[in-house]
DOTORMAR-758571 format. One record per atom (N, C-alpha, C, O): residue in three letters; x, y, z. Coordinates in steps of 0.2 Angstrom, whole numbers, plus 5000, padded with zeros to 4 digits. Example, Ala and Ser with C-alpha at 12.3 -4.5 7.8 and 13.67 -1.06 7.14 Angstrom:
BEGIN
Ala506649725039;Ala506249785039;Ala506649845039;Ala507149835042;Ser506449895035;Ser506849955036;Ser506450005039;Ser506750065040;
! end
This chain:
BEGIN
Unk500449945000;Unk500050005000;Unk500450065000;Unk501150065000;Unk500150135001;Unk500650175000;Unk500750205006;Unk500350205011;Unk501350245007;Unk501550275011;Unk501050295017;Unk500950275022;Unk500650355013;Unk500150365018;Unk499750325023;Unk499650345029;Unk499550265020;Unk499050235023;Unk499450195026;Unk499250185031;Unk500150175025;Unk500650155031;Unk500750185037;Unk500850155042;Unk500750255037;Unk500850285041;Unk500250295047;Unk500450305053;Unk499650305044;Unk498850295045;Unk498950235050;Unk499050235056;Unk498850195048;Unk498950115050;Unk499350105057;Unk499050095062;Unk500150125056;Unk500550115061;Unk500450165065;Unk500650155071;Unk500150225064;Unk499950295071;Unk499250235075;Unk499150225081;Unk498950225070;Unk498250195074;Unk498350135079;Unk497950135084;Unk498950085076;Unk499150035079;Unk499450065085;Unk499350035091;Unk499750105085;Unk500250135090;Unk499950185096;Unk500350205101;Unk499450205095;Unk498950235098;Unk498350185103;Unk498050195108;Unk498450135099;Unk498050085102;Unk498350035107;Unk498049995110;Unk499050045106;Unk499450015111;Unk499850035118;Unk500050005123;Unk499950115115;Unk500150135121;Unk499750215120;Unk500050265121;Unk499250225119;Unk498950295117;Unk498750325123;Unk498650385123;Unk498550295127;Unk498250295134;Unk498850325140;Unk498750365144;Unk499350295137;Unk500050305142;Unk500350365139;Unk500550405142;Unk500350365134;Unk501150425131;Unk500650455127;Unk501050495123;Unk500050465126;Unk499850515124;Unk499950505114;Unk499850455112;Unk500050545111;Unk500250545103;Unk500750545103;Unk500850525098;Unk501350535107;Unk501950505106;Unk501950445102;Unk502350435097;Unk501350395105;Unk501350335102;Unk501050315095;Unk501150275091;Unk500650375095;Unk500350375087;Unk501050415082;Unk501050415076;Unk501350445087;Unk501950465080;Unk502350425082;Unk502750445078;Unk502850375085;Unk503150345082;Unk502750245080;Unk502950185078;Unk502250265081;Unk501950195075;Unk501950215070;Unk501950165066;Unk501850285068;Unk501750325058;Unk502750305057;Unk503150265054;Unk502750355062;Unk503550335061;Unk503950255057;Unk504050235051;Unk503950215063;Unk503950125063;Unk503550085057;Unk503650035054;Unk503050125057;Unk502450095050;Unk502650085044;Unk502550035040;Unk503150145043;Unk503550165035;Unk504150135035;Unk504450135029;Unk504350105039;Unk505150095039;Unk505150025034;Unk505750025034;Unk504949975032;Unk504949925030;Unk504849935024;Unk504949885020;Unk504749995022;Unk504850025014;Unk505350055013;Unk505350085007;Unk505850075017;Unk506350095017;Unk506950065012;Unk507550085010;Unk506650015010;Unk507049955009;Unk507249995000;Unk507849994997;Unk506950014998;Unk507050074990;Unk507550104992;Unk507950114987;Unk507850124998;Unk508350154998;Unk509050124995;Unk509550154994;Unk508850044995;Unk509549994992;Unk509550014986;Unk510150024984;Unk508850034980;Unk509050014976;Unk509550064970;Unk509650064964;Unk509850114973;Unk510650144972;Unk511150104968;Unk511450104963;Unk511050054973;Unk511650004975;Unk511449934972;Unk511749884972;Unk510949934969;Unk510449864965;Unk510249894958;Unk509949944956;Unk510549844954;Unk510249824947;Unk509549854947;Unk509149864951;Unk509349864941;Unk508549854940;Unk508049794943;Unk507549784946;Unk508549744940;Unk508249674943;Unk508249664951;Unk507749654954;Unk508949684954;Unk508949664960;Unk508349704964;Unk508049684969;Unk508249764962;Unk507949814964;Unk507149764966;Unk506849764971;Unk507149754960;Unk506049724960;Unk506249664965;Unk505749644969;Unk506849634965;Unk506949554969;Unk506949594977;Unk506549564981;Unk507349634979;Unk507449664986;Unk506849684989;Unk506649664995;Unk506549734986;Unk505849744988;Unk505249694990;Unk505149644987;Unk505049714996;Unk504649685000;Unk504949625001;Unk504749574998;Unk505449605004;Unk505849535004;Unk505849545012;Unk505349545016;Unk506649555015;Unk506949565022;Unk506249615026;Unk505849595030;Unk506249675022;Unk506049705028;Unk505149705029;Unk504849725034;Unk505049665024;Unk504349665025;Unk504049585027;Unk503449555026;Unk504649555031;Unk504549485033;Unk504549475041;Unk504949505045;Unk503949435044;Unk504149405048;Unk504549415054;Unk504349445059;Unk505249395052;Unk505849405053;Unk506149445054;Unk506649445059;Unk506049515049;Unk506149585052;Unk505949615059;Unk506249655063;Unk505249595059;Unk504949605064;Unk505049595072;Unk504949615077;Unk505249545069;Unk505549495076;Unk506049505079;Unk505949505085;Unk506649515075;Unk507249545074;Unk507349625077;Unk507749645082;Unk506849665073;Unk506949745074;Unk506549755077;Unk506249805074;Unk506249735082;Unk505649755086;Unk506149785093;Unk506149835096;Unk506349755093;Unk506749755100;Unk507149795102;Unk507349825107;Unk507649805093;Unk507949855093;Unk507849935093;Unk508149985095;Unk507149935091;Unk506750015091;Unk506550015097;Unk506650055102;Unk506349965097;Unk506049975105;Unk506549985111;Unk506350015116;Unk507149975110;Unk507849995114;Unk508050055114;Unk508150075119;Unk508050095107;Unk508250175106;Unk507750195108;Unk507950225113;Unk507050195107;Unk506750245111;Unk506450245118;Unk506050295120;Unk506550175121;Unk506450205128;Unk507150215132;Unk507150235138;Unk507950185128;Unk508250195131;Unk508850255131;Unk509250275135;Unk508650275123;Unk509050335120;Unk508650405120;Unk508750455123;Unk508150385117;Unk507650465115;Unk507250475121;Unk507050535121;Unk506950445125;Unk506550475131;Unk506750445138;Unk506350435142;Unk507450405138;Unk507950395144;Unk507550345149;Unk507750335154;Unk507150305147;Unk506650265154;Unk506250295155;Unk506050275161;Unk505850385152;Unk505750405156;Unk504750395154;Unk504250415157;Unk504650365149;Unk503950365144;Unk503750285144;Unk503850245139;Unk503550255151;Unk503150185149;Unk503650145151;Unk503950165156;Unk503850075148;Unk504250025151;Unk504549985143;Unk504149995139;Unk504849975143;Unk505249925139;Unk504949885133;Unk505049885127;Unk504449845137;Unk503849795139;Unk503449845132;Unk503349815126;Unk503249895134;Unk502449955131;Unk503049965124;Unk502849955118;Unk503449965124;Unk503650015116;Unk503849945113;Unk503549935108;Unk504249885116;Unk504249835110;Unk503549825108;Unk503449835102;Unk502949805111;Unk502449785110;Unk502149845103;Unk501949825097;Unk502349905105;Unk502049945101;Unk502549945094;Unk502249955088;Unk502949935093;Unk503749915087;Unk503249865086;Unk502749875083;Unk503449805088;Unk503349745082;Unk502749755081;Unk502649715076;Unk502049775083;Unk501449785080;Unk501449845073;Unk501149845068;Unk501849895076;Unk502049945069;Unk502149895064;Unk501949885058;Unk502749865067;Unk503049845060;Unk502849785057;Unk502949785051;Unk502449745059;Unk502149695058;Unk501449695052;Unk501349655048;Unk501249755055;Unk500449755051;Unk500549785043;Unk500249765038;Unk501049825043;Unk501449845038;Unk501249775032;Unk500749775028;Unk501749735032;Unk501849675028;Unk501149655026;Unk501049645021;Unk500749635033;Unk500149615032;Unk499549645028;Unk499049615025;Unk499749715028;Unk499249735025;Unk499549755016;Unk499249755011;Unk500149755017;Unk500349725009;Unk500449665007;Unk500849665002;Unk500149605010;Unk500049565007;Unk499149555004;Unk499049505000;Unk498749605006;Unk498049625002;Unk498049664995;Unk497549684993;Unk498849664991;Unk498949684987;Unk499249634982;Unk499449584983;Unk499249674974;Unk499549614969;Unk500449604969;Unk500749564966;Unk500649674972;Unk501449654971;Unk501749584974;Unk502149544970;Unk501549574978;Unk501749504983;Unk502349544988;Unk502849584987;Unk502149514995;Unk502549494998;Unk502849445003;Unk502449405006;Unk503449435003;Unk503949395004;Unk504149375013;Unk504649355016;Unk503349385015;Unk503149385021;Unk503549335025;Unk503549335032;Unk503849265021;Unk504049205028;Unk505149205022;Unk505549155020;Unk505249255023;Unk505849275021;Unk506349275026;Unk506249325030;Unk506849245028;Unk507149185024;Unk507149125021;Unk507549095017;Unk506449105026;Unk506549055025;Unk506249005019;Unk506248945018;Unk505849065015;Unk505649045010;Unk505349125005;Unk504949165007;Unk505649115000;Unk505449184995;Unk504749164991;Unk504749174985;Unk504149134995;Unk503449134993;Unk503149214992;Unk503149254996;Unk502949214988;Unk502549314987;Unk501749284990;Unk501449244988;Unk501649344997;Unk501049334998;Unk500749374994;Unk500949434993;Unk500149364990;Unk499749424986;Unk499149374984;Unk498949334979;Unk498849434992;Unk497949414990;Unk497549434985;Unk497049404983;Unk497849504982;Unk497649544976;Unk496849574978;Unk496649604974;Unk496649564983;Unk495849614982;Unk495949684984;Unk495449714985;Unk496549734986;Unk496349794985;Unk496849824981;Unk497349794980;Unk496649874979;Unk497149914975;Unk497749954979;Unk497549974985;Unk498549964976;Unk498849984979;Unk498750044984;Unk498950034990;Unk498450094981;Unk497950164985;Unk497350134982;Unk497150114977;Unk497150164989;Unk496350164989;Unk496350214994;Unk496550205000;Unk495950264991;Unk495750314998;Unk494950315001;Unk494650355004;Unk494750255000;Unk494050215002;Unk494250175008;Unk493850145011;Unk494950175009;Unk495050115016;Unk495350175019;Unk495150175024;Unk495850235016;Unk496150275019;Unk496150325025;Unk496350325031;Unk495550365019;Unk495250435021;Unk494850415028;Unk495050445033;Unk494450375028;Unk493850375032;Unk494450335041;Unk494350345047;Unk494750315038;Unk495250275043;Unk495650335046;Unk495850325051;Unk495950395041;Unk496350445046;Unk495950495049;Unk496250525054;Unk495150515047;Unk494750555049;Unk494750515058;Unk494850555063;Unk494650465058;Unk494750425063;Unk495050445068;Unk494750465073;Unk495750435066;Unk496350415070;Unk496450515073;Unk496550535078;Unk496250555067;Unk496350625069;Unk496150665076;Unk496350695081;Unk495250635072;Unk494650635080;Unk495050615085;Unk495250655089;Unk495150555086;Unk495450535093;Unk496150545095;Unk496450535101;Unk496650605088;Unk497350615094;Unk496950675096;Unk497150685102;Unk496650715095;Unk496250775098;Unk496050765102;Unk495650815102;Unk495850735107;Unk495450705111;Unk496050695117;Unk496550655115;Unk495850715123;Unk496250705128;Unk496350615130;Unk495950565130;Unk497050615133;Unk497250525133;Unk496750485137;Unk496550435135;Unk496550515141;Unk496150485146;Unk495250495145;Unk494850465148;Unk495050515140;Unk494550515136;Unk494150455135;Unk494450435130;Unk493850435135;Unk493550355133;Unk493450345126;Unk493450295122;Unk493250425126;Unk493150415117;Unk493550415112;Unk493350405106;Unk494150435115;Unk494850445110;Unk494950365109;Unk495050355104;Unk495050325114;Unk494850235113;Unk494450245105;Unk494750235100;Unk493950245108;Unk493150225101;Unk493250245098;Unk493350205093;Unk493350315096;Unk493750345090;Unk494350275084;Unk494250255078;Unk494950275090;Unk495350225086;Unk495150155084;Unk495250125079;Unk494750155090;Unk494350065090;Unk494150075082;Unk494450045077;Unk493550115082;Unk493150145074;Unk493650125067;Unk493650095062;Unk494050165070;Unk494550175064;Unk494850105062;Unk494850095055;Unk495050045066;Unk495449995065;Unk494849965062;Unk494749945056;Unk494349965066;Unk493849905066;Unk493549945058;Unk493649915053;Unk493449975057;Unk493549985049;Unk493749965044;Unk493449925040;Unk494549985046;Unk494949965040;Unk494949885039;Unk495049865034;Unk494849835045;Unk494849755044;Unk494249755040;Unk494149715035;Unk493649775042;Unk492849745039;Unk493049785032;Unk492849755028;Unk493549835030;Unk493349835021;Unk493749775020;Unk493449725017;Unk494249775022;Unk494749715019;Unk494549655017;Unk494549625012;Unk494249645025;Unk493849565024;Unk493249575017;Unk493049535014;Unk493049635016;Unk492549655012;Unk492549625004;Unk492249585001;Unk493449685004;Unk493749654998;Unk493949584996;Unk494149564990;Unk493949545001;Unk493949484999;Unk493149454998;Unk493149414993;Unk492549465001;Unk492149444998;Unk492049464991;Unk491649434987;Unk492249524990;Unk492149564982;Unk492349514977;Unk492049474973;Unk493049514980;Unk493449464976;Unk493149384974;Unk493249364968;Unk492849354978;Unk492749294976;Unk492149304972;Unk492249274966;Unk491649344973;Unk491149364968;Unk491349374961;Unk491049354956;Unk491949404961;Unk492049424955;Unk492449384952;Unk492449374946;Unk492849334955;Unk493249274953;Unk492449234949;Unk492449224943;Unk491949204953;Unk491449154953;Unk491149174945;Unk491149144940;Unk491149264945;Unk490949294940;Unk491249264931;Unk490949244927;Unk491849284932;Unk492449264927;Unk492449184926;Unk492449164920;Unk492449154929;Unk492449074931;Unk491849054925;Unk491949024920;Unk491149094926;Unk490649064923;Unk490549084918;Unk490149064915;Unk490849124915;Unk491049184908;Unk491549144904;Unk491449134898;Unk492049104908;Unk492649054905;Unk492449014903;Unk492548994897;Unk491948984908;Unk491548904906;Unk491048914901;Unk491148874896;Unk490648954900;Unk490148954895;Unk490848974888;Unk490748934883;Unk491249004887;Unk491749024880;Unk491948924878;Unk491948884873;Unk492048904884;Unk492348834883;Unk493048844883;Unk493348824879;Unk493248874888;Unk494048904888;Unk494348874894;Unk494148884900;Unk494748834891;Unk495248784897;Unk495648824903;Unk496248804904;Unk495548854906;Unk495848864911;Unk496348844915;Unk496048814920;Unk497148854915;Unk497448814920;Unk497648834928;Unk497848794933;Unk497548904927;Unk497548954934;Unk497149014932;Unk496949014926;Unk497049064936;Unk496949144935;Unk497049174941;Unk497049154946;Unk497149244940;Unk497149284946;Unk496849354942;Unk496949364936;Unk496449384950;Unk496049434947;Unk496149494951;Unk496649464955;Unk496049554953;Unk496449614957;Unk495949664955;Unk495549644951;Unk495949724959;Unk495349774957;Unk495649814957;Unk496149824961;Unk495449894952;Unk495549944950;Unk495449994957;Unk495249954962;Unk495550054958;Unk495250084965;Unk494650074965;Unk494250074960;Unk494450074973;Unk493650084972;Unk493450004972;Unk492949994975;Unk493749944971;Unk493549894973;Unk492649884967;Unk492249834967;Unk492649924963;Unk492249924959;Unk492349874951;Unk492049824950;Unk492749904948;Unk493349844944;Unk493549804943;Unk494149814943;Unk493349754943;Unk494149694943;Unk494249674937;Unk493849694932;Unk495049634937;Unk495349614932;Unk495549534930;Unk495949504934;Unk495449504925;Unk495549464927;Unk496149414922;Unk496049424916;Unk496549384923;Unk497049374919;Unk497149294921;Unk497549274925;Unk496749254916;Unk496549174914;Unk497049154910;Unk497149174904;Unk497449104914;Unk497949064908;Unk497849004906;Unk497748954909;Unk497949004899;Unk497648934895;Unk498448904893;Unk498948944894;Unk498648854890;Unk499248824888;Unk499348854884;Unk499448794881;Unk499548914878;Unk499748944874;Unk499649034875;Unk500049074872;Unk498949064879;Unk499249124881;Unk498749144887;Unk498849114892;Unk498249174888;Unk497749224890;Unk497349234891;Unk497049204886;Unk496849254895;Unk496049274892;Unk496149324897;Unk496249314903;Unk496049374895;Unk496149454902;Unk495549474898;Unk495349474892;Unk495249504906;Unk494349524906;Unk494349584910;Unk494849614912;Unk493849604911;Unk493549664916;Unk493049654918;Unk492649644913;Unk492749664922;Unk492049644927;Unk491849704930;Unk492249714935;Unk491349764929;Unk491149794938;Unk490549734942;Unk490349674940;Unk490549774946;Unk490249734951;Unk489349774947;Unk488749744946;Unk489549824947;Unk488749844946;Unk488449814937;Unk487949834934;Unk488749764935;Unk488849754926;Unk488549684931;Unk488649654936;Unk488049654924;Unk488049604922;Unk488349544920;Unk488649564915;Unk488449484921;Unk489149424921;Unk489149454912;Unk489549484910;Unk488449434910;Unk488649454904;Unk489049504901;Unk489249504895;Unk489049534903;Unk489349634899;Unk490149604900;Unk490549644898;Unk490449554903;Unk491249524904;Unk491549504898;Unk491349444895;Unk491849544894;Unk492149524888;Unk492949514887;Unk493349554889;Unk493149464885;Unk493649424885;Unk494049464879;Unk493749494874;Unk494749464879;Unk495149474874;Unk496049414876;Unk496349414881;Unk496149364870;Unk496549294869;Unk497249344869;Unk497349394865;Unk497649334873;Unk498549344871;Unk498749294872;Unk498649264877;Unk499349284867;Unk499649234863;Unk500349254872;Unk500349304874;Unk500649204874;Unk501249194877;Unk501849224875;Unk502149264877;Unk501949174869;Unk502549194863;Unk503149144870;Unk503749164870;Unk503049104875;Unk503549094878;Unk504149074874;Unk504649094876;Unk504049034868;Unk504549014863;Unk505349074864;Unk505949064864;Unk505049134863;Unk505849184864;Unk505849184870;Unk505749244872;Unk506049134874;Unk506449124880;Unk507049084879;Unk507449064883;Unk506949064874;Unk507448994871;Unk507949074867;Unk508549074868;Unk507649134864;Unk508149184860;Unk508749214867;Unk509349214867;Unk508249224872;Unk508749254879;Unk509149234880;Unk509049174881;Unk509649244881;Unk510249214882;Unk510449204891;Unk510849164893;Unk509849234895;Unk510049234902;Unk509549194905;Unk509049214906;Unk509749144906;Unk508849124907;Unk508849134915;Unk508349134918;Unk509449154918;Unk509249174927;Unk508849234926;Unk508349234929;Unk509049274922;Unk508649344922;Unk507949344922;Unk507549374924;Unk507749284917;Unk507249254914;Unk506749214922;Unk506149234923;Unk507249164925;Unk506749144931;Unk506649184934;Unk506049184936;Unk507049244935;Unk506949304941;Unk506349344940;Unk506049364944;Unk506349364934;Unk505549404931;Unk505049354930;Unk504449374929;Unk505149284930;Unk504749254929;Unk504049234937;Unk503449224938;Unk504749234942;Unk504549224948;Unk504349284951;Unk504049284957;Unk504549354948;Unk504249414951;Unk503649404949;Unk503249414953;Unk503349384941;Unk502649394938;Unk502149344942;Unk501549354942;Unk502549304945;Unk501949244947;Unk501749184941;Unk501349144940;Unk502349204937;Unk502349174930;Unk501749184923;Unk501749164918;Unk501249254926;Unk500849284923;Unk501349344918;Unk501349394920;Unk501649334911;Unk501849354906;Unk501949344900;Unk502049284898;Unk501949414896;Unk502049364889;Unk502749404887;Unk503049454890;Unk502949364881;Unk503649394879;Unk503549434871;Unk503149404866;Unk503749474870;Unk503649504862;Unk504449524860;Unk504949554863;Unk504449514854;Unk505249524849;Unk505049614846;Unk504649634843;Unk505649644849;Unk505649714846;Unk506049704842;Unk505749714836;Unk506649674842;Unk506949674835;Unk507349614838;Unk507249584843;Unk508049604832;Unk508449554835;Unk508749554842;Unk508949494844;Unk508849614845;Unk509449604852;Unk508949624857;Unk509149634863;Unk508149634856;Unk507749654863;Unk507249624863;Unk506949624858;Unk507149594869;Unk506449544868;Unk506249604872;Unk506649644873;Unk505549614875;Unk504949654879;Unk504649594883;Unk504549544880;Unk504649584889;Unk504349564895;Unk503749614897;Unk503849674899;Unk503149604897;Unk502849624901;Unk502549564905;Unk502549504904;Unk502349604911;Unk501749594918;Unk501149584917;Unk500849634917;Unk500749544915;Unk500149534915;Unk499649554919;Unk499049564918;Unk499949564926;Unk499449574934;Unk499349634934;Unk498949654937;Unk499849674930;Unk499649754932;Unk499449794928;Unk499449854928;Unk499049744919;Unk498449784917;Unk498949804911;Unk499549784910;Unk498649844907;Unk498849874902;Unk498249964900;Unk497749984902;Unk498649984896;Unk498450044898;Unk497750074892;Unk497250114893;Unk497950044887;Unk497050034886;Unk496549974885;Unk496649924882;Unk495949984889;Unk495549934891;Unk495249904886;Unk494849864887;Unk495449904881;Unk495049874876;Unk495149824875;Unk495749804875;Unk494449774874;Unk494649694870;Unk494649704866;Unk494849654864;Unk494449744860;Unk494549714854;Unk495449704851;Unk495849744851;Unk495349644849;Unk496049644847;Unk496449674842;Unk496949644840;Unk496149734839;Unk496449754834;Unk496949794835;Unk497349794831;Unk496849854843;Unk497149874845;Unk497749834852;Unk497649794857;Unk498149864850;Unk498749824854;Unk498849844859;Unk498549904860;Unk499149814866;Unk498549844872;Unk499649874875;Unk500149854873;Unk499449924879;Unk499849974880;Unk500049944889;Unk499649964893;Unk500649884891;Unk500649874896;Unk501049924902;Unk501449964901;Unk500849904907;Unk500849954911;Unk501849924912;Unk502349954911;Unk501749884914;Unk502549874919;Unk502649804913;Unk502449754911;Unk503349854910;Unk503749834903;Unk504349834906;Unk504549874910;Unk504649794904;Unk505549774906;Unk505949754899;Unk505849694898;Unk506249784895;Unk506849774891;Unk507249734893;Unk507449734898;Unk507249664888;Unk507849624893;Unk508449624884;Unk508249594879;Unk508949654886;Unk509549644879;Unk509749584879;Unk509749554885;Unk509749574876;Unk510049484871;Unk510749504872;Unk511049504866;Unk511249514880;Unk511649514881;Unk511849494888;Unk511649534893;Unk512249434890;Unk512349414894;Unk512549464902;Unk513049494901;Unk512349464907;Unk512549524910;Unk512349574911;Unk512249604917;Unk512049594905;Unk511749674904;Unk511149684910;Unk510749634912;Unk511049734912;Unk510449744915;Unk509549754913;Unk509449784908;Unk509249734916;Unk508349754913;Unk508249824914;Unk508349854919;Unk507849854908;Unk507749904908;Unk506749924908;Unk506349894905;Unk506749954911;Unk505749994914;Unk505750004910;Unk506350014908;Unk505250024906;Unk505050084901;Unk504250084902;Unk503950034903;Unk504050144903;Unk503250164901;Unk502950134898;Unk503350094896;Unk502250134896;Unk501650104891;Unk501850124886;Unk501850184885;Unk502250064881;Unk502050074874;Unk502650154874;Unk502550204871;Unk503150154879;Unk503750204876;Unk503550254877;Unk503750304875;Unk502950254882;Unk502950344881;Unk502750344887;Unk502550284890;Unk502750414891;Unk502450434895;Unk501850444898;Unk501550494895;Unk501550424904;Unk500850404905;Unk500650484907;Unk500750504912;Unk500350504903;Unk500250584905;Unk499850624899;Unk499850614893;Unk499650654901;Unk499250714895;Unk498650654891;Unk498550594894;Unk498550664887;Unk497850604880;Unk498050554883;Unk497650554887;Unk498450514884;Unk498550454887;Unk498150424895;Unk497750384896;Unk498350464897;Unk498150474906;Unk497350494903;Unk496750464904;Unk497350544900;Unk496350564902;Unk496250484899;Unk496050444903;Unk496250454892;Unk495950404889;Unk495950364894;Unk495350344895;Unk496450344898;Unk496550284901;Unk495950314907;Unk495550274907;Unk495850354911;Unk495250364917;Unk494750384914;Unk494350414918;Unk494450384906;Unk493750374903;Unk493550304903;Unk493050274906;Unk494150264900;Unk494050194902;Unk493950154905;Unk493650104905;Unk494350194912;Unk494150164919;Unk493450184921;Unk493050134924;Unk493150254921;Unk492550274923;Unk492050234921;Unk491650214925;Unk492050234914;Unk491450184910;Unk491550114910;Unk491050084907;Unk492050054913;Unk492150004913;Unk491650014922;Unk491249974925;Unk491850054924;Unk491550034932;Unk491050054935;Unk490850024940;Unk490850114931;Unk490250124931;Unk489850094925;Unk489450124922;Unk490050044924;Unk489649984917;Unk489250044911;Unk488750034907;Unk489550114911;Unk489150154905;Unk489550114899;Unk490150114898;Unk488950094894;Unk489150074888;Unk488950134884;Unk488450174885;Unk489450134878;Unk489250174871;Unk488850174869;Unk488650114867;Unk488350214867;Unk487650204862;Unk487850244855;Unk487450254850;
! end
């Protein structure tokens, strides 16, 4: 998730475990402790493009981190920045590893995947039912958390206030997962009726939890859809992309190869730009115009460059080489608007 709603999150977490005792103290170093597990961007200076997407949400967003670095924050700040003098030992590690912990968990309700049981295993958790931002989980969750730092410690209602705010943000999530199965059930029966083999799928929603996506793989490529929830199973129209897996045999790296392959979840296709560059794109993270008809060539969001040279590094580029912004950006949030509020063309 983003920044902010990390931050949201671990003030509330952190409020809720020592808010009584320390006052906002607690609520700003949970905002503080919330964000730090994304700090992890700061390696990628010193990381390849690849290592970069591999390091991300790995170490700091596990488990393990948690475990680990609980103790040590929890040490500098009761025994470097407020001297023994704010609570006991006891009160700030509980409120550390609940900062840092909830972090992970709530980006594993996302499609990047997180590497939540790391070291001991680099499994990507990724439930995919909310969207990276969503200010429907956000907004209403820091109205929340605001009300109750304004509110005196000893207040009851500065409690009910955060109570509100948490018990919130779980009931949308669990929400987003029942969205989800709905809209998975949706796609399932839209597949069965085409008579389309399916060997897996995974499905993810636009903001708003209004949208979903749905990306069906058959033994040679695709079937990617879109569903609102307010649309009919019928109004779900399918568009076929080919794999093209065959130019994995052109790549000369094939480590580079397992490494995007196991970032994607194995959801990707490969396309030939010319002799010395294949195109990798991401299939989980959409393409940027929504059309099935296949005449137009769909504009993916997360492209990678990989040179037909041993060594060389993977290269990002934008949708379709260009930058998402001006005509590009308004078509793509036309698309969006009318695929989720199911307005069709007349």
């Amino acid at each position: 998730m983003d920044s902010l709603t990390q931050i949201v999150l671990g003030a509330a977490v952190g409020e809720a475990v020592l808010g009584k005792k320390v006052g906002n103290k607690a609520a700003l170093w949970g905002g503080i402790l919330g964000t730090i597990p994304d700090l992890d961007v700061l390696a990628n200076p010193f990381l390849s493009e690849l290592g970069g997407l591999i390091f991300h949400r790995s170490f700091t967003h596990s488990i393990s981190f948690s475990v680990l670095f609980a103790p040590v924050f929890a040490w500098l700040i009761y025994k470097i920045i407020y001297k023994e003098k704010q609570d006991t030992f006891r009160g700030w590690l509980s409120l550390s590893f609940w900062a840092l912990f909830t972090h992970p968990l709530l980006d594993c309700f996302t499609n990047y995947g997180t590497q939540l049981f790391y070291p001991f295993s680099n499994y990507r958790v990724a439930l995919s039912s909310i969207f990276i931002v969503d200010m429907v989980y956000t907004l209403p969750f820091a109205v929340c958390l605001i009300i109750a730092l304004f509110l005196k410690r000893e207040s009851v209602w500065r409690k009910r206030w955060n109570t509100i705010g948490l018990t919130y943000s779980t009931l949308l999530l669990a929400l987003t997962l029942v969205n989800q199965a709905s809209a998975r059930a949706a796609f399932k029966i839209q597949l069965h009726e085409r008579g389309s083999s399916v060997e897996r799928m995974t499905i993810q929603p636009f903001p708003f939890n209004m949208l979903w996506y749905c990306v069906a793989e058959e033994t040679s490529g695709y079937q990617v859809g879109f569903h609102s929830v307010l649309s009919d199973m019928s109004d779900i129209s399918f568009r076929y992309i080919p794999k093209n897996d065959t130019l994995r045999e052109k790549y000369v790296n094939p480590e580079t190869m397992e490494k995007l392959s196991w970032f994607s979840n194995g959801y990707y296709i490969l396309e030939e730009k010319n002799k010395d560059t294949i195109l990798f794109y991401d299939l989980r993270f959409g393409f940027l115009n929504m059309e099935t008809d296949t005449s137009s060539k769909p504009a993916y969001f997360f492209t990678v460059e990989l040179p037909n040279q041993k060594g060389a590094d993977i290269h990002q580029r934008p949708p379709s080489g260009e930058d998402f912004k001006g005509e590009a950006f308004s078509s793509y949030l036309r698309d969006f608007w009318k695929r989720s509020w199911a307005i069709k063309d007349r």
